[in-house]
N, C-alpha and C positions, 0 to 999 in steps of 0.2 A: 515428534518422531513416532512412526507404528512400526512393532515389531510386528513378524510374521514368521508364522514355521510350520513348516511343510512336514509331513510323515507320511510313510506308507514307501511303492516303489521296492526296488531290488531286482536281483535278478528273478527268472518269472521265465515260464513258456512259455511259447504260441499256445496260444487257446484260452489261457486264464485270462482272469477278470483283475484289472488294476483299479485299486482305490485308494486315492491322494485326498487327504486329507489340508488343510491350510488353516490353523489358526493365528489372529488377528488381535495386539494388543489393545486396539481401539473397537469400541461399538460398530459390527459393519454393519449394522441400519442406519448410521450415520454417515459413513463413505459415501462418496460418489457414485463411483463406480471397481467395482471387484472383475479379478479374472484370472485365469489362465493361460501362460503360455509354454510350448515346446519348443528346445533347442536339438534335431538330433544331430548327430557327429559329423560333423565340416559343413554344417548348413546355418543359414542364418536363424531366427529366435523365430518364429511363426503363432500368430495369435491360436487361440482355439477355440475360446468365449472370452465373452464377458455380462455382467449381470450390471446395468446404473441402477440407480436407486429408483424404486416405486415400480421399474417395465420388469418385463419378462427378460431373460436368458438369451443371450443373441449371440449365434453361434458365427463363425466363417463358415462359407460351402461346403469349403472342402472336408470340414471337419465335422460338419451337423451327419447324426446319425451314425458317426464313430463316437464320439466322444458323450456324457451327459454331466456338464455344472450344474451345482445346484450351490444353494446357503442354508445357513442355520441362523437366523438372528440372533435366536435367543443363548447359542453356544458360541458367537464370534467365529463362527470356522465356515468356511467355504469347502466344497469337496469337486471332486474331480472323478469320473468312472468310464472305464474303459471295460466293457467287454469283448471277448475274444482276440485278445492281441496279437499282435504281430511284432515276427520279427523288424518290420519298418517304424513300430511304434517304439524303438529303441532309440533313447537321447536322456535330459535334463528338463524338469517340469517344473516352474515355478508359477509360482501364486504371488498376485499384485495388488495394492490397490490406489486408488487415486482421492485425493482428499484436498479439495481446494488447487487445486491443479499442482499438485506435488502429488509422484510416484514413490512407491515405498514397494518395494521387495522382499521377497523371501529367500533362499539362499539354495533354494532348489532340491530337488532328488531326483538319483539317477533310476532312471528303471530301462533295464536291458532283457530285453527278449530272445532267449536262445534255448534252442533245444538241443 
């Protein structure tokens, strides 16, 4: 079983910078694969990255260049950064990972964008 917990998020305006944080109770240089997703409000769970072990950062389209994943090895945490938000980047952000073809989750944060 890997724990995972997410920090960071809250309410927040257009314009700021969101930084999500994800720590991982297992070695993520270990993992498979690590990531990111967003659920916002009455829409389905939409990926945003994900990082497999040894490549690079692989974004969706629609997301590269709003979003930037990154990892920490050495800290177990994955992060997540959003400059300039938007009130459309309002939802639920969870941090994943995959380990032997089993999914482990983290339990999310909300970050709502309003002015």
């Amino acid at each position: 079983q890997v724990q995972l917990v997410e920090s960071g998020g809250g309410v927040m305006q257009p314009g700021e910078s969101l930084t999500a944080s994800c720590s991982t109770s297992s070695a993520i240089s270990a993992v498979d694969v690590v990531g990111w997703y967003r659920q916002a409000p009455g829409a389905q769970r939409e990926l945003i990255a994900t990082i497999a072990r040894g490549e690079e950062v692989n974004y969706v389209p629609s997301m590269e260049g709003r979003f930037t994943v990154s990892k920490d090895d050495d800290k177990n945490t994955m992060y997540l950064r959003r400059i300039g938000l938007k009130v459309e980047d309002t939802g639920v952000y969870l941090c994943f990972v995959i380990i032997n073809g089993a999914d482990f989750w983290g339990r999310g944060i909300q970050v709502t964008v309003s002015s």
